[in-house]
C-alpha positions as CSV (number, residue, x, y, z in Angstrom):
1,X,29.0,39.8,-28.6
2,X,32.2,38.4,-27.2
3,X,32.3,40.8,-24.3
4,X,28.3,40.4,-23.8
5,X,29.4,36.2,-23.0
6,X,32.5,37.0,-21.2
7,X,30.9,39.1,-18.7
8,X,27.5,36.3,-18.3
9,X,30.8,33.8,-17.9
10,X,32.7,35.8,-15.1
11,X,29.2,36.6,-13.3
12,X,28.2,32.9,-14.0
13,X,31.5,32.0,-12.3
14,X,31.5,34.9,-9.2
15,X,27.7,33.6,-8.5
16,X,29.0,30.1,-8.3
17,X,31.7,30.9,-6.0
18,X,29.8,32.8,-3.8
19,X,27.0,30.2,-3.4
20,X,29.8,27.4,-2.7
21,X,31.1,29.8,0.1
22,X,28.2,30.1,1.6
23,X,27.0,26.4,1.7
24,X,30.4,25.6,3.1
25,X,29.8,28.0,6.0
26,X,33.0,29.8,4.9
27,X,31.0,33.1,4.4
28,X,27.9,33.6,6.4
29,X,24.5,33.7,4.7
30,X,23.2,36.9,4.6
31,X,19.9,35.4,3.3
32,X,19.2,34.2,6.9
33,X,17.2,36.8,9.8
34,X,19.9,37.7,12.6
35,X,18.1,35.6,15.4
36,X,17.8,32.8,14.2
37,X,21.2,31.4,15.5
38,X,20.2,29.1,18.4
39,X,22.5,27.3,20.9
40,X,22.7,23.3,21.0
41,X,20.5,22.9,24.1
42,X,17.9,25.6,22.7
43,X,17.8,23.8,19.7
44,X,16.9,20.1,21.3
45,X,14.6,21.6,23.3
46,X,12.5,23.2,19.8
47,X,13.1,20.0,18.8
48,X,11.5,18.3,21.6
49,X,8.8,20.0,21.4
50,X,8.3,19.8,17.8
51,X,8.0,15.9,18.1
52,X,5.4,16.6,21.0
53,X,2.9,18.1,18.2
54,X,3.6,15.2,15.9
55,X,1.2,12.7,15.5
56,X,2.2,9.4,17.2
57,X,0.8,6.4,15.5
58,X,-1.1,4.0,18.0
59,X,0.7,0.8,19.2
60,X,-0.9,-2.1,17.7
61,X,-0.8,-6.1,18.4
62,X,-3.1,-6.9,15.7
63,X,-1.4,-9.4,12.8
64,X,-1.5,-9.7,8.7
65,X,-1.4,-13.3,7.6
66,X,-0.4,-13.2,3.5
67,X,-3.2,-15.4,1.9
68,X,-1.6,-17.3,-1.3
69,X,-3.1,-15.6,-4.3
70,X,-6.3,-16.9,-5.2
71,X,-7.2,-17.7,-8.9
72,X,-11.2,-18.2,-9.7
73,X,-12.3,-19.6,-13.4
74,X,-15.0,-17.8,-14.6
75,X,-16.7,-20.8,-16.5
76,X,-19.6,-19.7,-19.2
77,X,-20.6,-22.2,-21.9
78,X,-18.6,-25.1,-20.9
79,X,-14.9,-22.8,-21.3
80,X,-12.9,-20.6,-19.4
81,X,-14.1,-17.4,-20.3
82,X,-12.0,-15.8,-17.7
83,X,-9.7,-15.6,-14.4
84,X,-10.0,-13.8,-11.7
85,X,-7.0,-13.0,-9.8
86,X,-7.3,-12.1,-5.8
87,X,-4.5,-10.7,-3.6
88,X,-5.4,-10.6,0.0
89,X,-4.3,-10.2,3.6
90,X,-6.5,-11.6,6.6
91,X,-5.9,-8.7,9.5
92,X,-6.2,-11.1,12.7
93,X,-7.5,-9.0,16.2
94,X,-4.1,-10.0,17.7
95,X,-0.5,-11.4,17.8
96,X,-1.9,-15.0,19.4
97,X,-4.4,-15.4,16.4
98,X,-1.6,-15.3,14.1
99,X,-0.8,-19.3,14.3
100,X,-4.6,-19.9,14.1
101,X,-5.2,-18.3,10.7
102,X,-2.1,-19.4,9.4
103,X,-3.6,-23.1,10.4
104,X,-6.6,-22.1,8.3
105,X,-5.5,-21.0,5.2
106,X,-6.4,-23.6,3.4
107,X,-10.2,-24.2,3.9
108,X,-10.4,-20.5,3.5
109,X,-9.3,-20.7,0.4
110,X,-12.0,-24.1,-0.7
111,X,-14.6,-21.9,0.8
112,X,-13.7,-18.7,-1.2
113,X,-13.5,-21.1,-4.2
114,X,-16.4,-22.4,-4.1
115,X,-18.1,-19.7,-3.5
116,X,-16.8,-17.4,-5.9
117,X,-17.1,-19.9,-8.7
118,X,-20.6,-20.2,-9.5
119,X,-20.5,-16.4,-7.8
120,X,-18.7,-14.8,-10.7
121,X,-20.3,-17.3,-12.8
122,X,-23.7,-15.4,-12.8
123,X,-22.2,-11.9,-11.7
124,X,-20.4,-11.6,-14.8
125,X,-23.7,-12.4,-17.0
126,X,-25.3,-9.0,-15.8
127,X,-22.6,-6.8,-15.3
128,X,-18.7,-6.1,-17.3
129,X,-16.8,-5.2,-14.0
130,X,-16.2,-6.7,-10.5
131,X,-17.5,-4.6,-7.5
132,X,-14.6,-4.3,-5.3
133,X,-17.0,-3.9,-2.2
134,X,-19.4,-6.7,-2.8
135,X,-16.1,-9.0,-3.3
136,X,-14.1,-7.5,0.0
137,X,-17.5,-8.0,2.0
138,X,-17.8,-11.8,0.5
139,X,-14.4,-12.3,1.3
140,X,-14.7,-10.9,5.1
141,X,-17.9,-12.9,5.7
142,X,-16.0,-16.2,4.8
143,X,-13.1,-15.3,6.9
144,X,-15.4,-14.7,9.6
145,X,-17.1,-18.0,9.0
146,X,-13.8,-19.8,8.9
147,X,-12.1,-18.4,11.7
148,X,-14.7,-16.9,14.2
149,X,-15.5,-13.3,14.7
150,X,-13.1,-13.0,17.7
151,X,-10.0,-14.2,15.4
152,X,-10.2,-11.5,12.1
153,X,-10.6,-8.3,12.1
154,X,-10.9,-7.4,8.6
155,X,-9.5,-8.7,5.0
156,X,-7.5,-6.0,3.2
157,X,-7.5,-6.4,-0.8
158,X,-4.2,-6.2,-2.3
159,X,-4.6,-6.7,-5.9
160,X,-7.5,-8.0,-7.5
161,X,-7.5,-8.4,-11.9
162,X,-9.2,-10.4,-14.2
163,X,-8.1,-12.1,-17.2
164,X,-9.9,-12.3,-20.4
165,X,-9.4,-15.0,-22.8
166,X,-10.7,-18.8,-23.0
167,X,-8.8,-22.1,-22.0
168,X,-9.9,-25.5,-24.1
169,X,-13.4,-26.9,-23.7
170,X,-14.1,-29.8,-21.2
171,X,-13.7,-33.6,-22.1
């Protein structure tokens, strides 16, 4: 048994060395076909034309303007029965639009409110979840309203959670 683990040791140790001598470039690899040694100008051109067949993302001068998180009440019986939490971006058409929906933010965010109060209000009497659609197309057709058709381009949803659990009853 001793021998049997001496001899996995010394193979263990041989394997080792030879793999180290070969990453080091000390001892060529003999894993590697003979032509594939290339010199440095035939190798920037490959790599030229490697980067000609990848895809180049298109240039674009649109902006995202971070909308500070909106938090709806869902109000049934006179309590908080839940909150609904929305994380979104407003994607404006360009770079000069940038200042405009930045200007904006705020009435934006009264419009989606008090919309989606009374919204959620009766949404959340017929169904248990929120349709991410129907919200993202509620919240593009105020930003449209808001800020024109020629100013956003599209509202991206970030995040959007809801919160169980009531808050104290009106006084």
């Amino acid at each position: 048994m001793k021998r049997v683990i001496v001899i996995l040791v010394v193979m263990l140790l041989v394997a080792g060395g030879a793999g180290g001598l070969i990453m080091l470039g000390i001892v060529p690899n003999p894993f590697t076909p003979k032509g594939a040694a290339l010199s440095a100008s035939e190798q920037a051109a490959a790599a030229a034309d490697a980067n000609k067949h990848k895809f180049q993302a298109p240039i674009v001068a649109y902006s995202i303007v971070k909308i500070p998180d909106l938090i709806v009440p869902v109000i049934s019986g006179g309590r908080v029965q839940r909150r609904v939490f929305i994380t979104c971006r407003i994607q404006g058409t360009s770079k000069e639009h940038e200042k405009d929906i930045k200007d904006g933010i705020q009435r934006f965010r009264g419009e989606v409110i008090d919309d989606f109060v009374p919204f959620l209000q009766a949404y959340f009497e017929q169904h248990d979840a929120l349709d991410l659609l129907l919200i993202k197309e509620k919240l593009l057709g105020h930003a449209k309203h808001v800020f024109g058709d020629s100013v956003v381009q599209d509202v991206l949803l970030i995040n959007i959670f809801e919160q169980n659990g009531g808050g104290l009853p009106p006084q």
